[in-house]
Backbone as JSON, one array per atom type, in Angstrom:
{
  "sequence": "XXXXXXXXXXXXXXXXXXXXXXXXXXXXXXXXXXXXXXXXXXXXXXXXXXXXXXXXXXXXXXXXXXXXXXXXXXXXXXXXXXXXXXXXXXXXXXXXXXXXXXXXXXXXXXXXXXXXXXXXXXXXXXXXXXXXXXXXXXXXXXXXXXXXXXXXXXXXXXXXXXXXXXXXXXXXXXXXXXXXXXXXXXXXXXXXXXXXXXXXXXXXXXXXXXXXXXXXXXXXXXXXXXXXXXXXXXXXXXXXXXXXXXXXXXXXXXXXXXXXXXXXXXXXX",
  "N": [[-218.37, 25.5, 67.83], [-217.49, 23.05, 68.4], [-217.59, 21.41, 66.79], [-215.84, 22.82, 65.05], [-213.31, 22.31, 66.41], [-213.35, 18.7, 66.65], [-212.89, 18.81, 63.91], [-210.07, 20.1, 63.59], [-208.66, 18.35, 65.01], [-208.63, 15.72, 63.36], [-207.74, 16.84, 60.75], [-204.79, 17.19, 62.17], [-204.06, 14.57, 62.67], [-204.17, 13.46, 59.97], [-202.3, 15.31, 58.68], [-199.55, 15.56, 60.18], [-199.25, 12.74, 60.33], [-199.67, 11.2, 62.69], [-200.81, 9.01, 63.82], [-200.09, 6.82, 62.56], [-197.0, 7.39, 63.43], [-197.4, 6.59, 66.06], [-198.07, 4.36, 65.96], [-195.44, 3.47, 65.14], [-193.88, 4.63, 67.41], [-194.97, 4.25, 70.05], [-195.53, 2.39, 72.37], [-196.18, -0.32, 71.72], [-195.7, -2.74, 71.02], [-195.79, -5.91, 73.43], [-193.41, -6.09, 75.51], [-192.48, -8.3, 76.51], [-191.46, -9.97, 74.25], [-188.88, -8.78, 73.82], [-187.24, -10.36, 74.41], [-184.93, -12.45, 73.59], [-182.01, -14.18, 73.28], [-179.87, -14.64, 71.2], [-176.93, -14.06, 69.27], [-176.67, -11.17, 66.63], [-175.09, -10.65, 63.67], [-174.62, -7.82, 62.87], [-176.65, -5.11, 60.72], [-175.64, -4.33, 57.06], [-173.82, -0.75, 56.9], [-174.36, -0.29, 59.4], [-175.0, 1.86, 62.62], [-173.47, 2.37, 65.1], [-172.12, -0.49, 66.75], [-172.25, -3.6, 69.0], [-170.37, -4.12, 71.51], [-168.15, -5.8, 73.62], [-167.94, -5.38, 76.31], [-170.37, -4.04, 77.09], [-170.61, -1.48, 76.99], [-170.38, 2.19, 75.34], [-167.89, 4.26, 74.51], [-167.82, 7.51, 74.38], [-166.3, 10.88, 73.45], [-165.74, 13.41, 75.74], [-165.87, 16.59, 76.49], [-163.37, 17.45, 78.06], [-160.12, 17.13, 77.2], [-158.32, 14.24, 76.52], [-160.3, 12.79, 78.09], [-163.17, 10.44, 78.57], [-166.49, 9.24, 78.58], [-168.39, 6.71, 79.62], [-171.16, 5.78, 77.8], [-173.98, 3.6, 78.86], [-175.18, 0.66, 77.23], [-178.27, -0.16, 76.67], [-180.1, -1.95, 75.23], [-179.65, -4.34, 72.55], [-180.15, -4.39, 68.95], [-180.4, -6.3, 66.5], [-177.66, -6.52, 66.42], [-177.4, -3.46, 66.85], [-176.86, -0.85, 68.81], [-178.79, 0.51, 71.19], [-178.49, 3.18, 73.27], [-177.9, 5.0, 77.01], [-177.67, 7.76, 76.82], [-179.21, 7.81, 73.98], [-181.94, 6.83, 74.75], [-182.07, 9.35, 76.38], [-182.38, 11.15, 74.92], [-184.85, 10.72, 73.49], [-186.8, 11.1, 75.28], [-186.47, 14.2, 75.82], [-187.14, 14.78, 73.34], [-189.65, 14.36, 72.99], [-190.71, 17.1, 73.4], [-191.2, 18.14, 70.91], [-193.01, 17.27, 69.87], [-196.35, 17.92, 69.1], [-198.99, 17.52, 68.68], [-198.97, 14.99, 70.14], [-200.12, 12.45, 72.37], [-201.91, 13.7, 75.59], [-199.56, 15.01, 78.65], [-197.94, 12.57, 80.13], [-196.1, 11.06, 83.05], [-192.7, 10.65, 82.16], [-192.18, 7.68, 80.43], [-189.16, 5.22, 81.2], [-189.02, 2.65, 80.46], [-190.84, 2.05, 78.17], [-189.81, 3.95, 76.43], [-187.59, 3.16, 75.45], [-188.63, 1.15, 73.94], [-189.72, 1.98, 71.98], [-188.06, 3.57, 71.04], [-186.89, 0.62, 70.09], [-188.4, -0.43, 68.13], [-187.99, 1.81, 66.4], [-185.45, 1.33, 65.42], [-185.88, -1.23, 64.3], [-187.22, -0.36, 62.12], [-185.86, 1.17, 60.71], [-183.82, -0.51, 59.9], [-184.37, -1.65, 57.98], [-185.3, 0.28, 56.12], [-182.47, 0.75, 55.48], [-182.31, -1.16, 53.86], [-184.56, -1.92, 51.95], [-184.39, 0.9, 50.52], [-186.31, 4.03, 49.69], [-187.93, 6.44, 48.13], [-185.92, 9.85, 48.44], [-185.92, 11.88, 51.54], [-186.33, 15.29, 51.26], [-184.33, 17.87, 51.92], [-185.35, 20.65, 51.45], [-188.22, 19.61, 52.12], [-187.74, 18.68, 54.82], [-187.36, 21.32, 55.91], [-189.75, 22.9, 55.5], [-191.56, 21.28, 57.1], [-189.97, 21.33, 59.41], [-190.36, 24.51, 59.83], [-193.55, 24.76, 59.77], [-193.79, 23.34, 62.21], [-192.96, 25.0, 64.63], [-194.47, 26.46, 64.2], [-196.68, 25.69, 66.03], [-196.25, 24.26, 68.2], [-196.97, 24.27, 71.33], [-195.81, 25.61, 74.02], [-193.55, 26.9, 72.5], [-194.66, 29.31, 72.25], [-194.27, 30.79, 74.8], [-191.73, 31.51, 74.06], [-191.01, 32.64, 71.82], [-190.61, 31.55, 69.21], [-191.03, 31.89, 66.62], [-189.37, 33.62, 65.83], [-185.98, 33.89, 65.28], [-184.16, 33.79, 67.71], [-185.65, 33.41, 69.51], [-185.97, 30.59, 68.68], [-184.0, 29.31, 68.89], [-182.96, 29.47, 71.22], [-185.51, 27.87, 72.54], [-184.65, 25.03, 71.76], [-182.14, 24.94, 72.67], [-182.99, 25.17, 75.72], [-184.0, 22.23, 75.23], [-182.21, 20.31, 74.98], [-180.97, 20.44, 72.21], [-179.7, 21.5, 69.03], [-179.81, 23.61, 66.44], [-179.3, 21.75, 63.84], [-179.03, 18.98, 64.77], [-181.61, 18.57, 65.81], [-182.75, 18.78, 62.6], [-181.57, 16.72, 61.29], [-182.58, 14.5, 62.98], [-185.53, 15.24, 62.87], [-185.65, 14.89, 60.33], [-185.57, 12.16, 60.18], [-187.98, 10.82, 61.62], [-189.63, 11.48, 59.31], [-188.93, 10.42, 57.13], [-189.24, 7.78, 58.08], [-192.05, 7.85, 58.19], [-192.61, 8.28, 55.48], [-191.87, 5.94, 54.94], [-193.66, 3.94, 56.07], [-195.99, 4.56, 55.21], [-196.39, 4.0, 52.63], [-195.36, 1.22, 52.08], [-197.68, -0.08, 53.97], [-199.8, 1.34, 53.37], [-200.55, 1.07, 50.74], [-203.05, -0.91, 49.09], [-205.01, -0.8, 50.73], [-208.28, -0.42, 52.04], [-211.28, 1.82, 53.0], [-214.43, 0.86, 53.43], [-218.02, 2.5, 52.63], [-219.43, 1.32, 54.38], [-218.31, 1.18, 56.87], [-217.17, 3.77, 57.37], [-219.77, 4.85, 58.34], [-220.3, 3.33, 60.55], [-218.47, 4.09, 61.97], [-218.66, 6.57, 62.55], [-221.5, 6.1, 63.62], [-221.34, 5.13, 65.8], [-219.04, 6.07, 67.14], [-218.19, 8.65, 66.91], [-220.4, 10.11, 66.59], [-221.66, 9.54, 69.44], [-219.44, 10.08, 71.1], [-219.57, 13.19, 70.5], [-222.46, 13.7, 71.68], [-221.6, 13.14, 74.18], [-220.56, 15.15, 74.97], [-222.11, 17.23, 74.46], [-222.93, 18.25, 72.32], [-223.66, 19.16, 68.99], [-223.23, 16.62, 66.53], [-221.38, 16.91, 63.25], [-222.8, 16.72, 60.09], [-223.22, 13.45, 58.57], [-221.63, 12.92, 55.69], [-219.9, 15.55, 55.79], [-217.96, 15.0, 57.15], [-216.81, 12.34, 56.31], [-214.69, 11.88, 54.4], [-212.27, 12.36, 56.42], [-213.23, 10.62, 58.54], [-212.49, 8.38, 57.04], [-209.82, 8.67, 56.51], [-208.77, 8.4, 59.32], [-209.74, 5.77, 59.77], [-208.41, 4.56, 57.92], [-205.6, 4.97, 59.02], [-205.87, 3.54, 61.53], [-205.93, 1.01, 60.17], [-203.12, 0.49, 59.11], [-201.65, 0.82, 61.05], [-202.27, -1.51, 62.45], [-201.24, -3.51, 60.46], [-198.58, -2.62, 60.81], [-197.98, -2.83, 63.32], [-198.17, -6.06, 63.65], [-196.26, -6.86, 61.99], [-193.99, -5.2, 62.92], [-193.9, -7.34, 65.1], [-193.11, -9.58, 63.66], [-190.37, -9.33, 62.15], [-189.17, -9.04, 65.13], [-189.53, -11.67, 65.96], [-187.93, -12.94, 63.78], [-185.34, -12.03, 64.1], [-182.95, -10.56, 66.65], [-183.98, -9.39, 69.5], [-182.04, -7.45, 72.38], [-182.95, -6.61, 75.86], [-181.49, -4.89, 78.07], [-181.33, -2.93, 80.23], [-183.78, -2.28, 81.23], [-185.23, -0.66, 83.03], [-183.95, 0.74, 84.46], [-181.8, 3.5, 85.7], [-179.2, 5.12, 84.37], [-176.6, 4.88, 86.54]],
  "CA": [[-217.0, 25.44, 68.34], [-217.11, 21.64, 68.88], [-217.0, 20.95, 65.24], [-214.24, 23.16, 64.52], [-212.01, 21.3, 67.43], [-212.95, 17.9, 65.85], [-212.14, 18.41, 62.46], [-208.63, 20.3, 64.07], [-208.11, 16.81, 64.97], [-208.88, 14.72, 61.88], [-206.69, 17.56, 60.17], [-203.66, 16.85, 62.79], [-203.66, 13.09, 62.46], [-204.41, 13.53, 58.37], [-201.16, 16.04, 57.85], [-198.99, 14.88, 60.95], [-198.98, 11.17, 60.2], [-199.92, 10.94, 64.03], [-201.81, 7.92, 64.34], [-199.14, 6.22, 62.24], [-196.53, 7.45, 64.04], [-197.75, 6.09, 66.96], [-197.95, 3.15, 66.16], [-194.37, 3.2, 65.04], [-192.71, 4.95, 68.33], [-194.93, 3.86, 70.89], [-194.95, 1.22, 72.99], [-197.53, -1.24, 71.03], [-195.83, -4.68, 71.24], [-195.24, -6.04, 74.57], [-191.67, -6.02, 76.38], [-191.83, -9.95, 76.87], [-191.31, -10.72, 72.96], [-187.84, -8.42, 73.51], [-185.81, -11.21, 75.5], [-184.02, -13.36, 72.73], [-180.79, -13.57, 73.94], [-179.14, -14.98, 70.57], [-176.51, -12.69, 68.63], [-176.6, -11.23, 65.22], [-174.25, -9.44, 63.48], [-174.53, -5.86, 62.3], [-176.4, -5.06, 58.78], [-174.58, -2.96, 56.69], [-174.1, 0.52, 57.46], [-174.93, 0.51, 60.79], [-173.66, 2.55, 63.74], [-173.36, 1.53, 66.77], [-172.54, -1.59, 67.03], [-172.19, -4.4, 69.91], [-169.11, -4.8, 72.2], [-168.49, -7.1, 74.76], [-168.27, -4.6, 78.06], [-171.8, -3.48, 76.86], [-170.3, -0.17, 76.88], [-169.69, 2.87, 74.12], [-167.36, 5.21, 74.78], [-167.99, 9.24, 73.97], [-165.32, 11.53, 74.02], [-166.17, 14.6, 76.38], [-165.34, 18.19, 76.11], [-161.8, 17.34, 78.27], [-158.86, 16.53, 76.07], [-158.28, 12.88, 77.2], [-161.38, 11.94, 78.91], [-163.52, 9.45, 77.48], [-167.83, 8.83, 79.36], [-168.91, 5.5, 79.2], [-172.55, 5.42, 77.68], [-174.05, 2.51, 78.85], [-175.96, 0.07, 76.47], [-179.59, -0.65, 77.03], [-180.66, -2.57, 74.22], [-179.18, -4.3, 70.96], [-181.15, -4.35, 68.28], [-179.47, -6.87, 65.76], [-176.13, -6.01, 66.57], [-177.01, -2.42, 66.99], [-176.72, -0.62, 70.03], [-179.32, 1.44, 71.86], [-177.12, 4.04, 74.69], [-178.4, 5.71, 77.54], [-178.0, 9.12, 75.99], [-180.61, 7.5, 73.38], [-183.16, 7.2, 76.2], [-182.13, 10.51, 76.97], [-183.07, 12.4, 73.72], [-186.27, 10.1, 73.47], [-187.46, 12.0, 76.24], [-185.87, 15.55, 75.63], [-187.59, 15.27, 71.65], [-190.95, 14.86, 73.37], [-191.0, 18.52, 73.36], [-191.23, 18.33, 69.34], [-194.57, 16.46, 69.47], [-197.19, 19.23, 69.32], [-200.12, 16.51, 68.49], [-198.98, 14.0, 71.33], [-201.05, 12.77, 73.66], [-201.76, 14.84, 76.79], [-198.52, 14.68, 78.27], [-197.76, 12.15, 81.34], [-195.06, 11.15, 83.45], [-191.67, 9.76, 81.68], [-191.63, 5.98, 80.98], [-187.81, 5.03, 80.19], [-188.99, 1.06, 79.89], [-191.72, 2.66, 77.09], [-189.06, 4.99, 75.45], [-186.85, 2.21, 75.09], [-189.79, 0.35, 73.13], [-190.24, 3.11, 70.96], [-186.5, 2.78, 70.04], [-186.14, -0.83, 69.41], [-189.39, -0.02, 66.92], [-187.54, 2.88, 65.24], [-184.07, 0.99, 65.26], [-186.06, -2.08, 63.06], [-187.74, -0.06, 60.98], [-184.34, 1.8, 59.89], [-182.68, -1.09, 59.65], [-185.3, -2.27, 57.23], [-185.31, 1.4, 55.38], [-181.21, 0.75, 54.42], [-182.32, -2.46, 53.21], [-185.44, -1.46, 50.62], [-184.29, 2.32, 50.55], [-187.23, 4.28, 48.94], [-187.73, 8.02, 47.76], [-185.14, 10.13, 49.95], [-187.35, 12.88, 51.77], [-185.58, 16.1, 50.78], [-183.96, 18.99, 52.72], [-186.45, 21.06, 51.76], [-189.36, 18.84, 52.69], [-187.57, 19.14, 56.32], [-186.88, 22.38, 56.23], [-191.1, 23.27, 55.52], [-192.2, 20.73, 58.23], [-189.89, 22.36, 60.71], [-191.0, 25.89, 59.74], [-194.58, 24.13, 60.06], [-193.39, 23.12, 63.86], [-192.49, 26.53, 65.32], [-196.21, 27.53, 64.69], [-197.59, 24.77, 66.33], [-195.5, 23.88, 69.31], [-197.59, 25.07, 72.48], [-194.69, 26.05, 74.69], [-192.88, 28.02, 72.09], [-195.2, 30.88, 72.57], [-193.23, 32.33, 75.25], [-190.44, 31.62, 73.37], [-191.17, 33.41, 70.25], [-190.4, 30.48, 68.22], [-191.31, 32.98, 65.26], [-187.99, 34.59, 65.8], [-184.66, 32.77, 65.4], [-183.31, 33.82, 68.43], [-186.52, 32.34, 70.21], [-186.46, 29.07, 68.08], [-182.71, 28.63, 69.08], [-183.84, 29.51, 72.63], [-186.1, 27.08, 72.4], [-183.79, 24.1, 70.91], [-180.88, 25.02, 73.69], [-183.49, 24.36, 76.43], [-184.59, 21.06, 74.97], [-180.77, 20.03, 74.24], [-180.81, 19.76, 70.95], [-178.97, 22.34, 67.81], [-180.53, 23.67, 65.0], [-179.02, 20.84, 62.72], [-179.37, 17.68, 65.42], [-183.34, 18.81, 65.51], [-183.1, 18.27, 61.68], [-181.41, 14.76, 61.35], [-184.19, 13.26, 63.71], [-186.71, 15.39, 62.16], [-185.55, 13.94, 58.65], [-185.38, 10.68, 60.43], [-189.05, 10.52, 61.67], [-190.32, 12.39, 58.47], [-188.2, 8.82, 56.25], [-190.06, 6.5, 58.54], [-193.46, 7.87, 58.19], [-192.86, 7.99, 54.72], [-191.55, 4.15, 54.68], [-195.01, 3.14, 56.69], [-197.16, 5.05, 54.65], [-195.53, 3.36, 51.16], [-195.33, -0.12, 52.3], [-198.83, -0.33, 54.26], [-201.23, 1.78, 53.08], [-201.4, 0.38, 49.51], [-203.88, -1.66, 49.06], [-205.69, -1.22, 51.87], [-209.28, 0.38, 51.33], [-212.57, 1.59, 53.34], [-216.09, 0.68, 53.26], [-219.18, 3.2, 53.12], [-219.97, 1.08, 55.68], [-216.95, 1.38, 57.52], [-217.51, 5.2, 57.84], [-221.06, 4.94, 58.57], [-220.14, 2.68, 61.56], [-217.22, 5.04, 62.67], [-219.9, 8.15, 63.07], [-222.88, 6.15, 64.41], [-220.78, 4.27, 67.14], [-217.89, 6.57, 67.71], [-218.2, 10.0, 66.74], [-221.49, 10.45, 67.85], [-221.33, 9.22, 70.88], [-218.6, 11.23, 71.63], [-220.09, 14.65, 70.67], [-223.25, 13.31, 72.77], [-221.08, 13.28, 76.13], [-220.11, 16.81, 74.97], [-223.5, 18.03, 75.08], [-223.12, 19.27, 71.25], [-224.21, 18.4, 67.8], [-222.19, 16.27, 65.41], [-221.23, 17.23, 61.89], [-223.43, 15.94, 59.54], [-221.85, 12.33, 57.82], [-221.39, 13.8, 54.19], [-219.28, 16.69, 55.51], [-216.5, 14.46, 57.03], [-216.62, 11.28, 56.11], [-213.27, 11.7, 54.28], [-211.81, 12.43, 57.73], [-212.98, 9.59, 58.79], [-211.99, 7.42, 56.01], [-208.7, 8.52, 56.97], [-208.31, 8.05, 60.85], [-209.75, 4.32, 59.69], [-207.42, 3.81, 57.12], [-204.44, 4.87, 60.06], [-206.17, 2.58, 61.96], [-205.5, -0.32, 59.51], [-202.26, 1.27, 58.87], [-201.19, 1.13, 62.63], [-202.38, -2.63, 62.64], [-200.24, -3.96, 59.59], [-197.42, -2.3, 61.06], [-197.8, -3.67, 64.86], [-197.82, -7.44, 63.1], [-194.97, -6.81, 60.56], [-193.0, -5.49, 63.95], [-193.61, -8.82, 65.89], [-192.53, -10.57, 63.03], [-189.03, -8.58, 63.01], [-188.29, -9.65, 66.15], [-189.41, -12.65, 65.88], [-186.77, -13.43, 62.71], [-183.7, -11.72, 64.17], [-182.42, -10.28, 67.63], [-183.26, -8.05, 70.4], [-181.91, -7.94, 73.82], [-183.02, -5.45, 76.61], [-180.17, -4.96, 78.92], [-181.25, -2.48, 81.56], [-184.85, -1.27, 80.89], [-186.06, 0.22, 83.91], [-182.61, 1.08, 85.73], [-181.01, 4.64, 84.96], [-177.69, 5.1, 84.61], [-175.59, 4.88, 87.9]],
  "C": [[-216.52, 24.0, 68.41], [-216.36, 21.2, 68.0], [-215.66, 21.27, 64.83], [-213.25, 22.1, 65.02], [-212.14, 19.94, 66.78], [-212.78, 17.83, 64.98], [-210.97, 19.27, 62.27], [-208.09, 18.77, 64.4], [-208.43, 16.04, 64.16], [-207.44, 15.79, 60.95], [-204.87, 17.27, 60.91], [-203.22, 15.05, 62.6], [-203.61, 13.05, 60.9], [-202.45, 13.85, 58.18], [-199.96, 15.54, 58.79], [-198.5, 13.58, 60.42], [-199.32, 10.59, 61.64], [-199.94, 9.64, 64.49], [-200.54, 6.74, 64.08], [-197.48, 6.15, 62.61], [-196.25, 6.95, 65.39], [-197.66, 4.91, 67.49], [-196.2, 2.8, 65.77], [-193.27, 3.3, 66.39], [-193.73, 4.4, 69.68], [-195.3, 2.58, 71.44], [-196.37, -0.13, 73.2], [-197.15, -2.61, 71.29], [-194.87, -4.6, 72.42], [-194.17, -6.23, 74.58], [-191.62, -7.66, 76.25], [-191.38, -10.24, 75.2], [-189.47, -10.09, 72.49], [-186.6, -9.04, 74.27], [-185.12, -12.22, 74.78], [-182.8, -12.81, 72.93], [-179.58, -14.35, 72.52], [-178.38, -13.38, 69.62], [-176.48, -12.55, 67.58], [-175.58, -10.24, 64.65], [-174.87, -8.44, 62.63], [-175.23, -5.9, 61.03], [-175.78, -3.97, 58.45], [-174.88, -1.88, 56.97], [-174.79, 1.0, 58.75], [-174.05, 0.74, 61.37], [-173.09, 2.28, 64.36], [-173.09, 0.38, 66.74], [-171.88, -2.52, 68.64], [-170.76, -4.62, 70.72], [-169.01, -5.02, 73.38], [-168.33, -6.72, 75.97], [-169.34, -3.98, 77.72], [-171.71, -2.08, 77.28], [-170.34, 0.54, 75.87], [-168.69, 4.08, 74.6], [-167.35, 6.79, 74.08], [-166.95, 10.21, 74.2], [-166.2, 12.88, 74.84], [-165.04, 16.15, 76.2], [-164.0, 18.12, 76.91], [-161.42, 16.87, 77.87], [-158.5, 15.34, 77.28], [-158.9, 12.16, 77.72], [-162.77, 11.96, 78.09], [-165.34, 8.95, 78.76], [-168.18, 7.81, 78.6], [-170.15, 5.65, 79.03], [-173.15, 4.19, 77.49], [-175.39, 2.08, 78.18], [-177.42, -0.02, 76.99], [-180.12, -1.55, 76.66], [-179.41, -3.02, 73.32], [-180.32, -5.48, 70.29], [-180.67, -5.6, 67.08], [-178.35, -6.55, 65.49], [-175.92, -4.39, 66.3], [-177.31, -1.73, 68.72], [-178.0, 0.65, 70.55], [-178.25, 2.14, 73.11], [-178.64, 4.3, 75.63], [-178.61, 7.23, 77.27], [-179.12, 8.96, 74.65], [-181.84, 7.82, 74.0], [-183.4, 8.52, 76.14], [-182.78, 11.9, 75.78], [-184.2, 11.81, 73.54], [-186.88, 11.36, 74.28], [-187.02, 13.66, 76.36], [-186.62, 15.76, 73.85], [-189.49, 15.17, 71.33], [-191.71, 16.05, 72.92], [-191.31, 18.74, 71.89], [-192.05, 18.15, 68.97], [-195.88, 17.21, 69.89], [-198.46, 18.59, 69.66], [-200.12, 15.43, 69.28], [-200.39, 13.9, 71.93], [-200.91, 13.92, 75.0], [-199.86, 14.31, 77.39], [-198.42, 13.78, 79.83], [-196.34, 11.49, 81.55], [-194.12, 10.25, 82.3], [-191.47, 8.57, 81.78], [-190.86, 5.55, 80.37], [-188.46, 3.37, 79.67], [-190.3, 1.8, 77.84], [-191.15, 3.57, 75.6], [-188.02, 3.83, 74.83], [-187.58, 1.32, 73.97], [-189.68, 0.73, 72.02], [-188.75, 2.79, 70.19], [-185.84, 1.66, 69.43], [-187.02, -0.7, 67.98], [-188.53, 0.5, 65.88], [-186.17, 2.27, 64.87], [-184.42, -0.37, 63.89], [-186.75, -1.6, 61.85], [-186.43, 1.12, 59.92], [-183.93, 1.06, 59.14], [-183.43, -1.6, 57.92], [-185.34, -0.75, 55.74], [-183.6, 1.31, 54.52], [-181.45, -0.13, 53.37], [-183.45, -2.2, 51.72], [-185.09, 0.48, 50.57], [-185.41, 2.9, 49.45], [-187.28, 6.13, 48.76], [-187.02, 8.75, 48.71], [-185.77, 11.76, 50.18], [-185.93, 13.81, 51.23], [-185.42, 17.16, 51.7], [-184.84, 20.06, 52.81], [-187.64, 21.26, 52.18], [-188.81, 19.4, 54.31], [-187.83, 20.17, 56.38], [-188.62, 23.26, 56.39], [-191.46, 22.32, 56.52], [-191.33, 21.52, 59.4], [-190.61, 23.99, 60.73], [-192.77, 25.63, 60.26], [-194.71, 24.23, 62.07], [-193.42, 23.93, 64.35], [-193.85, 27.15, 65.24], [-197.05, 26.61, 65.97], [-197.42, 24.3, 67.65], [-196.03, 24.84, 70.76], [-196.42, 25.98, 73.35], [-193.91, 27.2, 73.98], [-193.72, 29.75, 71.73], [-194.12, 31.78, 73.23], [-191.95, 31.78, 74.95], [-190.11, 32.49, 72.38], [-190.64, 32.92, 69.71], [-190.2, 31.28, 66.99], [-189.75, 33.43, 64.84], [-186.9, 33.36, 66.07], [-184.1, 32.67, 66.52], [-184.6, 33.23, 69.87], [-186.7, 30.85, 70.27], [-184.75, 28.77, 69.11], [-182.42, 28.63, 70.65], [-184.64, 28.31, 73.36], [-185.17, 25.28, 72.62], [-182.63, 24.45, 72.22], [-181.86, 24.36, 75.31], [-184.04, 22.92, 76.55], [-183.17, 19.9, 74.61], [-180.21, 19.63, 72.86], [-180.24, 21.28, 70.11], [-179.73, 22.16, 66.53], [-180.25, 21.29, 64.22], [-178.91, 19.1, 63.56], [-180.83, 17.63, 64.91], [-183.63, 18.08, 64.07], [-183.07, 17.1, 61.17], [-182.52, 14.63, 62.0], [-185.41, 13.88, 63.2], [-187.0, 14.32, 61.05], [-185.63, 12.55, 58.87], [-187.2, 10.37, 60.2], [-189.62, 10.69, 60.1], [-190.03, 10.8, 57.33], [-188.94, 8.08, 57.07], [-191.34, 6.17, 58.69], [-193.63, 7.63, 56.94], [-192.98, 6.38, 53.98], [-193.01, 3.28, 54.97], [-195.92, 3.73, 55.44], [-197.16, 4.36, 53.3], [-195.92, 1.76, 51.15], [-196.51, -0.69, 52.79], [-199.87, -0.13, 54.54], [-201.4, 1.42, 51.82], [-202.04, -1.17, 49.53], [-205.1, -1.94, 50.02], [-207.1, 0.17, 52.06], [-210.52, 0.4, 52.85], [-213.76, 1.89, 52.99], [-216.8, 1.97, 53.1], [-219.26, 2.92, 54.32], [-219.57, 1.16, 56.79], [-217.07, 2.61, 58.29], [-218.88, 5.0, 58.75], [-220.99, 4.36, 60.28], [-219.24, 3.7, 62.72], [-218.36, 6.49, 63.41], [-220.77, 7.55, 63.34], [-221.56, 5.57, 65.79], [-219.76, 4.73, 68.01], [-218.07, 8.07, 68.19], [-219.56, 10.33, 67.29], [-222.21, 10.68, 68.83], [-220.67, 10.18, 71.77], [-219.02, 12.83, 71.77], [-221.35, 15.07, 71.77], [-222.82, 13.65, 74.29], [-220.71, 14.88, 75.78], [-221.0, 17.74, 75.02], [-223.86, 18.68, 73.36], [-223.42, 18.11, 70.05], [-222.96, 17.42, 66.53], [-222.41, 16.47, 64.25], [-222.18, 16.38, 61.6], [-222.22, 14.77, 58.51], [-220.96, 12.9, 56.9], [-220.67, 15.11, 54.73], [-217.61, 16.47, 56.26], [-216.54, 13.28, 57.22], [-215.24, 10.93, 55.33], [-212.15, 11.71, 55.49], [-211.95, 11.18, 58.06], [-212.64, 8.54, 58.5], [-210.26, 7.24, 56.43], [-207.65, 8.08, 58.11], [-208.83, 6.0, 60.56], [-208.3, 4.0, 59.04], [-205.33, 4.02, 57.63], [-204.52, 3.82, 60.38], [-205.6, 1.16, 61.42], [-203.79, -0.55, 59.78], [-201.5, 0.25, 60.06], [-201.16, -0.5, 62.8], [-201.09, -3.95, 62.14], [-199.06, -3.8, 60.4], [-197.14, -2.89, 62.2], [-197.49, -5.17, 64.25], [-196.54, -7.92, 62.26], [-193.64, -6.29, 61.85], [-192.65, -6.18, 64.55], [-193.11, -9.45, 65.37], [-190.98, -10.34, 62.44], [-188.49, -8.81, 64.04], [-188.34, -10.79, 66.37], [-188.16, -13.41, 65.45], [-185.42, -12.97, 63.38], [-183.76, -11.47, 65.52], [-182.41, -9.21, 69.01], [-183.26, -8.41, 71.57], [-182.23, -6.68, 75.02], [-182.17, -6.06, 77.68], [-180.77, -4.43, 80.37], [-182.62, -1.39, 81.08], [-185.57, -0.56, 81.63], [-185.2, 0.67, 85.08], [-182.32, 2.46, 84.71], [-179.79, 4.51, 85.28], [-177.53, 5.84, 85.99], [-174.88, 6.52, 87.91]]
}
């Protein structure tokens, strides 16, 4: 039984992108390197951008009235909101392979977004294969099996999934944009800094005497023999690397250009 469960996890970080994900949304490079207070303007095609009551204005469902969503962040003249924050933590629910799950940290979610806001900005700029509607459309179908919670939902069924998706605040076709979003930024990491980047025999060999072994040890049970997943582990290394490149190539992003955290551990008033 052990075995099965770890090579369910080598399979979830493998097909997922997990590990690499991880390193993209969470909250890997410290908060102090996000206080450059110089301004940049906008690259092309972006949304949001910067104005000088560090406000955005949203229209609301009454004809004439207008909710201020207040800024948090700008990213090189793009704008993080507080309704950002707010689906950070409402799209949680999407992450089947997460870690266990612990309390809400907005300064942490905010992290995660300045991450995903430079690696966009960086995706208009080298634009590379564009994932395809269909691609989404089989990873969400994928999702709905996998998603613990949507049991008693009956995810299975449309009128469970949309069940589902109304409690989490999100609409069929929001869900898919940010699906398609993540799904373009795993592909961008995986493109840009996994070629070239290779492991050892020895590499493995090290990974299962020092890691994996160990681990099955405190579990009281036997570990696979090497030769029957050493590709597994080839792979959670070569995240590993993965995850590394990408943390260094983010510092040096903010380094070159602009971000400012506004209000990272206050909620909106």
């Amino acid at each position: 039984m052990r075995v099965g469960f770890q090579s369910d996890r080598f399979t979830q970080a493998r097909s997922m992108g997990v590990l690499a994900l991880c390193a993209v949304l969470a909250c890997s490079i410290v908060a102090a390197q996000t206080t450059s207070t110089k301004e940049a303007a906008a690259p092309a095609g972006a949304g949001k951008t910067a104005q000088s009551n560090m406000t955005a204005s949203t229209p609301s469902s009454d004809a004439g009235e207008t909710v201020l969503d207040r800024v948090v962040a700008i990213v090189n003249g793009e704008l993080i909101l507080d309704s950002d924050v707010d689906e950070e933590r409402r799209f949680a629910a999407f992450e089947p392979y997460r870690a266990p799950a612990t309390e809400f940290s907005r300064e942490k979610a905010i992290e995660r977004l300045i991450n995903r806001d430079l690696i966009l900005q960086q995706i208009k700029l080298q634009p590379e294969d564009e994932v395809t509607d269909a691609e989404v459309t089989q990873q969400i179908g994928k999702l709905r099996k996998s998603i613990p919670a949507c049991k008693q939902y009956h995810c299975e069924t449309k009128e469970g999934w949309d069940r589902f998706l109304t409690d989490q605040g999100f609409t069929e076709a929001s869900l898919f944009a940010r699906w398609k979003q993540r799904m373009e930024m795993l592909q961008f990491i995986e493109e840009r800094f996994r070629m070239g980047v290779s492991i050892t025999p020895q590499q493995i060999k090290d990974y299962y005497d020092k890691t994996l072994v160990p681990e099955y040890s405190r579990e009281h049970a036997t570990a696979p023999k090497l030769d029957a997943i050493s590709s597994q582990i080839e792979e959670v290394l070569l995240q590993q690397q993965v995850t590394s490149l990408l943390n260094d190539w983010l510092q040096s992003l903010r380094a070159q250009g602009s971000v400012v955290v506004l209000h990272a551990g206050e909620e909106a008033p």
